[in-house]
N, CA, C and O atoms as CSV, one atom per row, in Angstrom:
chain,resi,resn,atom,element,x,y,z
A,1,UNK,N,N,-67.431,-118.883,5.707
A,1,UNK,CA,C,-67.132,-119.219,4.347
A,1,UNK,C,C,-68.420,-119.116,3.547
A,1,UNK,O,O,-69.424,-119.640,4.030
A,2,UNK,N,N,-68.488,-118.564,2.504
A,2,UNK,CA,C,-69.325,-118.233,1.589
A,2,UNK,C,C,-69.062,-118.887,0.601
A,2,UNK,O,O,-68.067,-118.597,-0.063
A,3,UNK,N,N,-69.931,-119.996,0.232
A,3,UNK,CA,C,-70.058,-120.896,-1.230
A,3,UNK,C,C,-71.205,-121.489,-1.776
A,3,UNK,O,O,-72.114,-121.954,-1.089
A,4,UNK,N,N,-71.168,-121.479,-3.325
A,4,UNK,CA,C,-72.378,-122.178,-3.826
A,4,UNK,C,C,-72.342,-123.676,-3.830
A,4,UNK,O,O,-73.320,-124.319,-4.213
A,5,UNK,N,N,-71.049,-124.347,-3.342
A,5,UNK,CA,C,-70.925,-125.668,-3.459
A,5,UNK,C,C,-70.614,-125.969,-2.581
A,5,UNK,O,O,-69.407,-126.211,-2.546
A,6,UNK,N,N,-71.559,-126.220,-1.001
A,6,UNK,CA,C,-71.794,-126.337,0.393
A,6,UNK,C,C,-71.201,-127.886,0.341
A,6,UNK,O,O,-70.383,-128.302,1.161
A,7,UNK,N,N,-71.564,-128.417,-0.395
A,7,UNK,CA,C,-71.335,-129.918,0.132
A,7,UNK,C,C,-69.698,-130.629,-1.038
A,7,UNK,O,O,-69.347,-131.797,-1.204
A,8,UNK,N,N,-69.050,-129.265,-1.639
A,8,UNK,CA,C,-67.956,-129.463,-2.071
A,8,UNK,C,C,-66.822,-130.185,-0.919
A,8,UNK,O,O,-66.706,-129.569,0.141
A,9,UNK,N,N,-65.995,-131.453,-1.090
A,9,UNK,CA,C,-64.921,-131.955,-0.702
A,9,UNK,C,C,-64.058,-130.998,0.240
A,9,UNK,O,O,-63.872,-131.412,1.384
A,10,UNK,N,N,-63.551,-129.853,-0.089
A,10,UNK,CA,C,-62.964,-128.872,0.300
A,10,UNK,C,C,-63.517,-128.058,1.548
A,10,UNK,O,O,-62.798,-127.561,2.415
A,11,UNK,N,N,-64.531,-128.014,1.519
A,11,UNK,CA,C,-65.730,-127.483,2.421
A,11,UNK,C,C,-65.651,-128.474,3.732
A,11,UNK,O,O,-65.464,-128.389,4.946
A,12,UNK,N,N,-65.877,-129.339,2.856
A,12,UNK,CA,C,-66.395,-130.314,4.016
A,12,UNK,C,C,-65.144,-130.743,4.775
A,12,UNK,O,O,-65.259,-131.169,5.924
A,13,UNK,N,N,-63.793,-130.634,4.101
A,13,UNK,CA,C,-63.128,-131.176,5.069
A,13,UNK,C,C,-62.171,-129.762,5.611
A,13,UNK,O,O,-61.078,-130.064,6.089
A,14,UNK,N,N,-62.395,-128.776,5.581
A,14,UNK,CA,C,-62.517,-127.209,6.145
A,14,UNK,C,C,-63.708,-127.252,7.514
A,14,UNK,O,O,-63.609,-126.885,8.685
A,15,UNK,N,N,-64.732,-127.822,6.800
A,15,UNK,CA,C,-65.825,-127.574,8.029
A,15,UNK,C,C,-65.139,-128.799,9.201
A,15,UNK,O,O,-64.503,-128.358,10.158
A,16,UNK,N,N,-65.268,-129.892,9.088
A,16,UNK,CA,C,-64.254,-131.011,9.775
A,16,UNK,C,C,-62.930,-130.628,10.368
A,16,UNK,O,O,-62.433,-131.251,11.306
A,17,UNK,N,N,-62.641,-130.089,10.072
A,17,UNK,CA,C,-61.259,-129.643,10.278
A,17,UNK,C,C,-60.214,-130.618,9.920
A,17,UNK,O,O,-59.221,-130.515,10.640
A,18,UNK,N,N,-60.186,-130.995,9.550
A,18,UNK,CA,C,-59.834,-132.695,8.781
A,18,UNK,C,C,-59.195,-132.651,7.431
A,18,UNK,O,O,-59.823,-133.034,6.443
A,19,UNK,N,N,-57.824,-132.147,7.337
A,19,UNK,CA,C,-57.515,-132.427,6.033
A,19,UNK,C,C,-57.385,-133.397,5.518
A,19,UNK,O,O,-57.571,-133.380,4.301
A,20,UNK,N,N,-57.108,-134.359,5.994
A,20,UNK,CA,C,-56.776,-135.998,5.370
A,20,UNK,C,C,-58.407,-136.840,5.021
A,20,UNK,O,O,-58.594,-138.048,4.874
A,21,UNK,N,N,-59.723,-135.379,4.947
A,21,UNK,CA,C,-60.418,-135.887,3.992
A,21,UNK,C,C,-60.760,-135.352,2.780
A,21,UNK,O,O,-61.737,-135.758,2.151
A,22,UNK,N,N,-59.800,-134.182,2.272
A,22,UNK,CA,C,-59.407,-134.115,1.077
A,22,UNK,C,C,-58.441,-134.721,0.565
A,22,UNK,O,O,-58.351,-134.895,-0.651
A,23,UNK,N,N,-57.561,-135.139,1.433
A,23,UNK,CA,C,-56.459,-135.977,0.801
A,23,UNK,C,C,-56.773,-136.899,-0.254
A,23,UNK,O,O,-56.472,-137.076,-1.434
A,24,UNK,N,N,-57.797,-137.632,0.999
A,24,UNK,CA,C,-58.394,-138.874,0.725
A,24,UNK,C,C,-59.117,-138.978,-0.942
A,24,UNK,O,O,-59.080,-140.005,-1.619
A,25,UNK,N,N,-59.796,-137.587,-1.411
A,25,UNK,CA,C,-60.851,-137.785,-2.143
A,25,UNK,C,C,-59.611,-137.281,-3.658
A,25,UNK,O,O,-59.817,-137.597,-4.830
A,26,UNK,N,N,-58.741,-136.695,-3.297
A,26,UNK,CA,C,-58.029,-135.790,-3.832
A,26,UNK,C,C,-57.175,-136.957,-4.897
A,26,UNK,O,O,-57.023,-136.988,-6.118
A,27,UNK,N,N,-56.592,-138.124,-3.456
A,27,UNK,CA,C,-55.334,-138.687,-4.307
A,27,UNK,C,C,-55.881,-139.627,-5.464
A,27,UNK,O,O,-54.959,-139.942,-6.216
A,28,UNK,N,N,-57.101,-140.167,-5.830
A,28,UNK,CA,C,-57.180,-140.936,-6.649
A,28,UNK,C,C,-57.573,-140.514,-8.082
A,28,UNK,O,O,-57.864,-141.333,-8.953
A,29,UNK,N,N,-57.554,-138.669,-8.331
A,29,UNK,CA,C,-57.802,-137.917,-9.257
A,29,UNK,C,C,-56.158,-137.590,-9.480
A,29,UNK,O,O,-55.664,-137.506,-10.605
A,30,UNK,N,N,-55.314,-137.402,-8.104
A,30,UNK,CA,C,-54.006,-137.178,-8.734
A,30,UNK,C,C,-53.405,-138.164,-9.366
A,30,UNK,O,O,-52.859,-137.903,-10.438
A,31,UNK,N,N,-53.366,-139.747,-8.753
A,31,UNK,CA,C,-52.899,-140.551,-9.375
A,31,UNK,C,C,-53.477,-140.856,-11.119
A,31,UNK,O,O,-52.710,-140.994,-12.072
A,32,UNK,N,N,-55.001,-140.907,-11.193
A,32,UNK,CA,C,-55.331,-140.444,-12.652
A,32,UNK,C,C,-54.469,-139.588,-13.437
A,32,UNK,O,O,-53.900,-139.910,-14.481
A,33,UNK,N,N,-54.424,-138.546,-12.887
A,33,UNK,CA,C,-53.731,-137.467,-13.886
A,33,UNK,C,C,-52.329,-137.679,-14.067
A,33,UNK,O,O,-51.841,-137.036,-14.996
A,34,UNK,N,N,-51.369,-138.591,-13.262
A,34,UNK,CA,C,-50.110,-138.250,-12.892
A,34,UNK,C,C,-49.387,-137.222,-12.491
A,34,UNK,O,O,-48.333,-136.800,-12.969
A,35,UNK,N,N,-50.042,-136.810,-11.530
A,35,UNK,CA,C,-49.602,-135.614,-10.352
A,35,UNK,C,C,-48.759,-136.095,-9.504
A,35,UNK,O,O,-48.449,-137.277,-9.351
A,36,UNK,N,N,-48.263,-134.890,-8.769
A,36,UNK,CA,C,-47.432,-135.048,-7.651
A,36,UNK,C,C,-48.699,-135.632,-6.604
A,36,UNK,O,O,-49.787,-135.077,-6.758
A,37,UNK,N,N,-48.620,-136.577,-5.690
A,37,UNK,CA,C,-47.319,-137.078,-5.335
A,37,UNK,C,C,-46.974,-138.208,-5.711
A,37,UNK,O,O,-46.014,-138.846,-5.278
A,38,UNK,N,N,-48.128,-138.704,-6.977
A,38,UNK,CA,C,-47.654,-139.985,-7.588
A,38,UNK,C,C,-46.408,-140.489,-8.628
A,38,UNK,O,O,-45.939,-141.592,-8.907
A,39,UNK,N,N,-46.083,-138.916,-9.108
A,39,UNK,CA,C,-44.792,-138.571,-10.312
A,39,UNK,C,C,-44.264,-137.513,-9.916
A,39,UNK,O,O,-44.983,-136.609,-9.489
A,40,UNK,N,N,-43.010,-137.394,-9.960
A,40,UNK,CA,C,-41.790,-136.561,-9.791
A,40,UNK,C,C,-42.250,-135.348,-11.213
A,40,UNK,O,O,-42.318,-135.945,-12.287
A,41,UNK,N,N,-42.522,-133.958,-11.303
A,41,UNK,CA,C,-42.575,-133.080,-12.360
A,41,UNK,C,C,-41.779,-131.895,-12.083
A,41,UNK,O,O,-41.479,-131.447,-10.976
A,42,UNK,N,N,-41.380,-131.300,-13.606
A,42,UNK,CA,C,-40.332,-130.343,-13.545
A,42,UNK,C,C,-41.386,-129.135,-14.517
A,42,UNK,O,O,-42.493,-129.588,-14.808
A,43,UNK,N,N,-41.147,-127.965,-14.908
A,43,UNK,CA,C,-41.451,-127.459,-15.691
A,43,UNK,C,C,-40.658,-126.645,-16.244
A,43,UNK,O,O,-40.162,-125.763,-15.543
A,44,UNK,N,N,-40.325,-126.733,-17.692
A,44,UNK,CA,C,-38.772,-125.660,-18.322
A,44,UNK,C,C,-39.925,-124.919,-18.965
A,44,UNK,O,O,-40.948,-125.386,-19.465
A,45,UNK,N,N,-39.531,-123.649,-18.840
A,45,UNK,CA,C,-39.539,-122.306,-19.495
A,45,UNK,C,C,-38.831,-121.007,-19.799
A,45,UNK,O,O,-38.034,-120.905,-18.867
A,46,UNK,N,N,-38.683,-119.984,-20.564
A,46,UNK,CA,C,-37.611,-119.424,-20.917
A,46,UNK,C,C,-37.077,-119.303,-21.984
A,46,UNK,O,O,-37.364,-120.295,-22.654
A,47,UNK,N,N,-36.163,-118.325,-22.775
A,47,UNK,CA,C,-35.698,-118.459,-23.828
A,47,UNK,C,C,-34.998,-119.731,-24.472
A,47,UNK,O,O,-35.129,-119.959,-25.674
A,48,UNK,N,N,-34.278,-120.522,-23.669
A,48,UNK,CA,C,-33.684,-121.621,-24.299
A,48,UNK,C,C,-34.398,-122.531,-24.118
A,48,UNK,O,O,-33.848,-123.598,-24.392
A,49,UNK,N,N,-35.994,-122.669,-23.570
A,49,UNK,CA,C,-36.864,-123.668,-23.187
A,49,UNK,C,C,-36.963,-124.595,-24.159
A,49,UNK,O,O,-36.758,-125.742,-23.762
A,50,UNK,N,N,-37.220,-124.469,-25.347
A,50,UNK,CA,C,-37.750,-125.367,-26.881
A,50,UNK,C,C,-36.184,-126.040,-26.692
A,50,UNK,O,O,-36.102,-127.198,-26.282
A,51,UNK,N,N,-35.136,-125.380,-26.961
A,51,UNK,CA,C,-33.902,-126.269,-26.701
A,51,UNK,C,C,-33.399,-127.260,-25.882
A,51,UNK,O,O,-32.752,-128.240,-26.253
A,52,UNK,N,N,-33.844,-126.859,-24.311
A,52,UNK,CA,C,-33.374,-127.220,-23.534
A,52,UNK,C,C,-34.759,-128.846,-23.350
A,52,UNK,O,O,-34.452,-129.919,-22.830
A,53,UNK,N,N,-35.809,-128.600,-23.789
A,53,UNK,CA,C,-37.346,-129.569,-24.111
A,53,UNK,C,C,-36.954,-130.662,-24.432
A,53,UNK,O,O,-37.027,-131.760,-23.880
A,54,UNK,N,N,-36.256,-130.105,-25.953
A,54,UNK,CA,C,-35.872,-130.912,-27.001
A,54,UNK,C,C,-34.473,-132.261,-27.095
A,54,UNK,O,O,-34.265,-133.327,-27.675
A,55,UNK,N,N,-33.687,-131.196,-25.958
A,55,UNK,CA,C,-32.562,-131.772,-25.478
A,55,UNK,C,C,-33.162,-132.952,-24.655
A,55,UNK,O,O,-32.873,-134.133,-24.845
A,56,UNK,N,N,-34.141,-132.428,-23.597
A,56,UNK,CA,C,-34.742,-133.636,-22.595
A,56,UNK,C,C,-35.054,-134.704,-23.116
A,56,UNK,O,O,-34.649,-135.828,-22.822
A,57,UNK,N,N,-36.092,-134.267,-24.245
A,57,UNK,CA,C,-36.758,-135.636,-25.016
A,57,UNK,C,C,-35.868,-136.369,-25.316
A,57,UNK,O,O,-35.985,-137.522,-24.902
A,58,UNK,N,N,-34.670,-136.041,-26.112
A,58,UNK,CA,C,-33.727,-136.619,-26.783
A,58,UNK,C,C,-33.342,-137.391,-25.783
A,58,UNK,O,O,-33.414,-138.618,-25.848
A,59,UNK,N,N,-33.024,-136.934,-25.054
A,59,UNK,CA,C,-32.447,-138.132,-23.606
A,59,UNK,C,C,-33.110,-138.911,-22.590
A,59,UNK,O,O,-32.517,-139.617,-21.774
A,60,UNK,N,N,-34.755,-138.713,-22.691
A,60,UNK,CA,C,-35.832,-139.734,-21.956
A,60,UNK,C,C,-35.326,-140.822,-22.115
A,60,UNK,O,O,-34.587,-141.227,-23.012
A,61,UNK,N,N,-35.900,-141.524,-20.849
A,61,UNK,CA,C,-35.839,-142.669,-20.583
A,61,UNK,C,C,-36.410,-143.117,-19.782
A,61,UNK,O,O,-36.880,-142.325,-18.965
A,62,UNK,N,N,-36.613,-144.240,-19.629
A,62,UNK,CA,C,-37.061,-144.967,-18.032
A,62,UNK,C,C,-38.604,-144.818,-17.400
A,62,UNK,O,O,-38.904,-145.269,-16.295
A,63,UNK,N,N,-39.409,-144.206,-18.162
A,63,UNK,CA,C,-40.410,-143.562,-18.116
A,63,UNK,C,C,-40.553,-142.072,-17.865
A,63,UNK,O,O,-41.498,-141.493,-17.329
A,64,UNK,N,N,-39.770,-141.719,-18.207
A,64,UNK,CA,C,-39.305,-140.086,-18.124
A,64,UNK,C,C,-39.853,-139.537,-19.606
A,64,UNK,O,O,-39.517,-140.030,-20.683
A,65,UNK,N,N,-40.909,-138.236,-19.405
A,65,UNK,CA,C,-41.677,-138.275,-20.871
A,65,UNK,C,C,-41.580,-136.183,-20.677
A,65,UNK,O,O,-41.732,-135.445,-19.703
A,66,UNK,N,N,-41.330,-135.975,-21.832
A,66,UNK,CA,C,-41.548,-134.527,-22.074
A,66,UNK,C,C,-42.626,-134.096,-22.968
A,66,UNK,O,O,-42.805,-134.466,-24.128
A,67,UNK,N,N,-43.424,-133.146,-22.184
A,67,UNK,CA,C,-44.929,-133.021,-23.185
A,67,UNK,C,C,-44.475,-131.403,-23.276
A,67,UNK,O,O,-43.408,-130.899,-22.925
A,68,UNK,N,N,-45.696,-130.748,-23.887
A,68,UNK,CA,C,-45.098,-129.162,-24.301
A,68,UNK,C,C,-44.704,-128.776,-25.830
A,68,UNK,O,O,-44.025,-129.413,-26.637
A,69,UNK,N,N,-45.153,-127.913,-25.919
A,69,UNK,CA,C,-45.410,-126.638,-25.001
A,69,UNK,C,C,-46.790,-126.554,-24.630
A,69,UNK,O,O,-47.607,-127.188,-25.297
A,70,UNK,N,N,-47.311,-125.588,-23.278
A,70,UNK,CA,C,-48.253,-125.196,-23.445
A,70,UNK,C,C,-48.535,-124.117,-23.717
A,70,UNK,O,O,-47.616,-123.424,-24.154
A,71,UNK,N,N,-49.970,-123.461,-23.581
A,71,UNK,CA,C,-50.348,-122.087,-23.982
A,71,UNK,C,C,-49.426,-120.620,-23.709
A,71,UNK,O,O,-49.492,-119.509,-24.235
A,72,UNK,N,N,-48.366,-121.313,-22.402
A,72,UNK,CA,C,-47.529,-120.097,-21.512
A,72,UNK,C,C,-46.339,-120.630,-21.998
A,72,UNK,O,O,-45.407,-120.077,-21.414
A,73,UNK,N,N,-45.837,-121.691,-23.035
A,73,UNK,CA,C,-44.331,-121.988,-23.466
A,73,UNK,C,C,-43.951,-122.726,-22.363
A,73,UNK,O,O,-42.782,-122.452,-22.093
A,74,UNK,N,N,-44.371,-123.457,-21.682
A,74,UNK,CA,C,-43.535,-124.214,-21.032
A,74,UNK,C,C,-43.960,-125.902,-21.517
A,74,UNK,O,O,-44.769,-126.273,-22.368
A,75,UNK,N,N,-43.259,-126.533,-20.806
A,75,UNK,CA,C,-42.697,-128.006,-21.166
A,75,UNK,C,C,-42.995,-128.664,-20.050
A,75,UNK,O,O,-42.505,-128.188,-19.026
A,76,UNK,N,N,-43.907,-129.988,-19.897
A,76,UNK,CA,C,-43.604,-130.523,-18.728
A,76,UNK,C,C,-42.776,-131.680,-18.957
A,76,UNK,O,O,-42.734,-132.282,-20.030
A,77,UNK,N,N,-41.981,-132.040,-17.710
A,77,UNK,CA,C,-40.872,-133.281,-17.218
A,77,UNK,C,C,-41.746,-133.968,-16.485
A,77,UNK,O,O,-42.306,-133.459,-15.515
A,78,UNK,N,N,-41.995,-135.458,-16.957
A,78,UNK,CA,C,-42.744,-136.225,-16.003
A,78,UNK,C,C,-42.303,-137.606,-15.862
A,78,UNK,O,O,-42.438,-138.498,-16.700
A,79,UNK,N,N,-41.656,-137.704,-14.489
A,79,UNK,CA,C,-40.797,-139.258,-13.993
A,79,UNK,C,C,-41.469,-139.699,-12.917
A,79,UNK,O,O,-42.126,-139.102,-12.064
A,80,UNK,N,N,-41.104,-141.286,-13.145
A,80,UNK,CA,C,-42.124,-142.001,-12.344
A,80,UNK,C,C,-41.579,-141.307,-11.008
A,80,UNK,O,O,-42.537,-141.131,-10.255
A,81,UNK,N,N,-40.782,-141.002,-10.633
A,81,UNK,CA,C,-39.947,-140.952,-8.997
A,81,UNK,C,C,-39.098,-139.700,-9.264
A,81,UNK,O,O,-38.827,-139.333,-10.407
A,82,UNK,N,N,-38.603,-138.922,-7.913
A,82,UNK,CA,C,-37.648,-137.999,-8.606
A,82,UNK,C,C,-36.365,-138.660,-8.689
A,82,UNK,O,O,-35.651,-137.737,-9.082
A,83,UNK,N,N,-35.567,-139.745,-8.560
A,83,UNK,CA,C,-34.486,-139.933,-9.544
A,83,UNK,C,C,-33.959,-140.219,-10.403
A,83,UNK,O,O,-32.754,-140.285,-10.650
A,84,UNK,N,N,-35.265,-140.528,-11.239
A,84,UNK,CA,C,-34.834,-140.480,-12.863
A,84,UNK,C,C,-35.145,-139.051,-13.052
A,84,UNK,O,O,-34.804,-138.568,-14.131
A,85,UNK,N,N,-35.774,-138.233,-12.129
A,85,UNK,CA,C,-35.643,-136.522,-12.657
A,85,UNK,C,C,-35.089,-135.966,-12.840
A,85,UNK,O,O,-35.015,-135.280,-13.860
A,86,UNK,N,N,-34.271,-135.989,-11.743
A,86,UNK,CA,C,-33.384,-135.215,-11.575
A,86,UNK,C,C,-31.876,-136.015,-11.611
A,86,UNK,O,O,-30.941,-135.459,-11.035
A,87,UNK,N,N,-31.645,-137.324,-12.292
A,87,UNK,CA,C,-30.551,-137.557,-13.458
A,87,UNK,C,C,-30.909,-137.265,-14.364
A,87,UNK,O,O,-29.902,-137.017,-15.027
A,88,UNK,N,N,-32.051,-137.033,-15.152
A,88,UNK,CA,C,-32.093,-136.558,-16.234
A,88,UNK,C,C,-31.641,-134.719,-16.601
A,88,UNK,O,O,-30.906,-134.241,-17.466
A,89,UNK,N,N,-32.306,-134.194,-15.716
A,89,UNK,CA,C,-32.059,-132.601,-15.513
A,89,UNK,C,C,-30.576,-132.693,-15.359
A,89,UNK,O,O,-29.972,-132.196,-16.309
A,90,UNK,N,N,-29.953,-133.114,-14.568
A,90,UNK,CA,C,-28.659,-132.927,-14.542
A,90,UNK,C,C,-27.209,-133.102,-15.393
A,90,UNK,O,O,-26.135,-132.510,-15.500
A,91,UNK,N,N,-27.938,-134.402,-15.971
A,91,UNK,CA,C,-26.812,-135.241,-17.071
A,91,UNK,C,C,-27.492,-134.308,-18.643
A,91,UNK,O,O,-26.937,-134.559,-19.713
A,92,UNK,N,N,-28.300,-133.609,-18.625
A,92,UNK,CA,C,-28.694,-132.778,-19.780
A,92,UNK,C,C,-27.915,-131.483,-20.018
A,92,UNK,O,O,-27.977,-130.607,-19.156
A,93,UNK,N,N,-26.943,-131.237,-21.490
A,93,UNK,CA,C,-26.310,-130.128,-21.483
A,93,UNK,C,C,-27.945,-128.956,-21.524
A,93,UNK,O,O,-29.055,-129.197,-21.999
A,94,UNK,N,N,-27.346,-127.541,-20.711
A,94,UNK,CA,C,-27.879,-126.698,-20.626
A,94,UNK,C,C,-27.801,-125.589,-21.498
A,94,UNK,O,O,-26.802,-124.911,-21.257
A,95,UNK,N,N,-28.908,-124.906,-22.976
A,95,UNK,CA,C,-28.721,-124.155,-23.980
A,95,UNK,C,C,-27.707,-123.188,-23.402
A,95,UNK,O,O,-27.373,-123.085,-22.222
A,96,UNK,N,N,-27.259,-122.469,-24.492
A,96,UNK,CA,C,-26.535,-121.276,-24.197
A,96,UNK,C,C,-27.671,-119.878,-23.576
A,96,UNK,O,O,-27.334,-118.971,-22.814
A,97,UNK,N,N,-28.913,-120.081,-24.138
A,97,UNK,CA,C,-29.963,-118.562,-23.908
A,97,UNK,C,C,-30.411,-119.329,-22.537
A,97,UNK,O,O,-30.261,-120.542,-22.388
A,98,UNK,N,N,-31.015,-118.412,-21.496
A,98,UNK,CA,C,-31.441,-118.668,-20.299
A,98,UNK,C,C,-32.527,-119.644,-20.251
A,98,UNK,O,O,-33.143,-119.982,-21.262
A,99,UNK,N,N,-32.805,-120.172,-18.892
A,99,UNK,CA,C,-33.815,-121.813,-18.856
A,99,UNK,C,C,-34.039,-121.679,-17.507
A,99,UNK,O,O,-33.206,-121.523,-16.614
A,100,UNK,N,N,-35.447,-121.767,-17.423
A,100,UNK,CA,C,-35.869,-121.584,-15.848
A,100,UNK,C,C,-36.696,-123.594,-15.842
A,100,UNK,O,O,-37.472,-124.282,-16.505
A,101,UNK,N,N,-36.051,-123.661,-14.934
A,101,UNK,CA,C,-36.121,-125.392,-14.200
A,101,UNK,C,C,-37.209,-125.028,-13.086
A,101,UNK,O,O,-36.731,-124.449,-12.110
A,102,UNK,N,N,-38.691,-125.282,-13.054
A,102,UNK,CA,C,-39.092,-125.425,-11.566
A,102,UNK,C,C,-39.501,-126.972,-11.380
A,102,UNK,O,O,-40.237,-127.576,-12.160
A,103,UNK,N,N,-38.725,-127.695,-9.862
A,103,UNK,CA,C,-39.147,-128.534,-9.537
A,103,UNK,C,C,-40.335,-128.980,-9.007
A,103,UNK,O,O,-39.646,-129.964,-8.737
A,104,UNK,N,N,-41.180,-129.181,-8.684
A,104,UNK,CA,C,-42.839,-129.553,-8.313
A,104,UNK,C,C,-43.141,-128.001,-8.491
A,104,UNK,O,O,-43.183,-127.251,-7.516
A,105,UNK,N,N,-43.332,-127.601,-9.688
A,105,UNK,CA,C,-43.932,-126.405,-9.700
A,105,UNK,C,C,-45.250,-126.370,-8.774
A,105,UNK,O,O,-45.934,-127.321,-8.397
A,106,UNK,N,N,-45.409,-124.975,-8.516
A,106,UNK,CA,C,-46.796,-124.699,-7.461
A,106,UNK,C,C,-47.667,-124.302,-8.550
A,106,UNK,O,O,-48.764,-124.792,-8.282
A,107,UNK,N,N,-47.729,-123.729,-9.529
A,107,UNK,CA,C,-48.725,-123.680,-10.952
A,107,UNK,C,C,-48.684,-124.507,-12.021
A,107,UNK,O,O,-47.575,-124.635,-12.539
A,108,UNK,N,N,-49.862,-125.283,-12.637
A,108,UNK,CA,C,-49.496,-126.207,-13.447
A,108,UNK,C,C,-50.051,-125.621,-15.131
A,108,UNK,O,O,-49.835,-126.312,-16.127
């Protein structure tokens, strides 16, 4: 491995062989941010996205919060747990123009 940041977290627990010591250093920046795996997140994008956003907000609850857009048009869904998520996604009418739903998206 070739890096300028030898004594980076990632490194070190690569060199260790030890993932559960990035975990370790990892989860108290995710819980800051409200990341997975501390909050349930969705991301809508797509032509009916602003609709389908707007629809969400309208129906938050429970600590269920819709932020968005960002720079790429999408919307994030952010619940404390996934079952206020995914009652919310579900009990939400869906626009007529297309809507892409990703659950724990892998890009944020």
């Amino acid at each position: 491995m070739q890096t300028r940041l030898p004594d980076h977290e990632v490194v070190a627990a690569a060199r260790a062989g030890d993932p559960t010591r990035l975990a370790e250093s990892e989860g108290g920046v995710r819980r800051a941010l409200r990341l997975p795996p501390y909050v349930a997140l969705a991301a809508v994008s797509g032509p009916g996205g602003a609709d389908y956003a707007g629809r969400l907000r309208a129906a938050a609850g429970g600590g269920v919060e819709v932020v968005g857009p960002d720079p790429a048009g999408r919307w994030l869904v952010r619940s404390p747990g996934p079952g206020p998520l995914c009652d919310l996604l579900a009990a939400t009418a869906r626009p007529a123009a297309r809507v892409r739903v990703e659950v724990d998206p892998v890009r944020l």
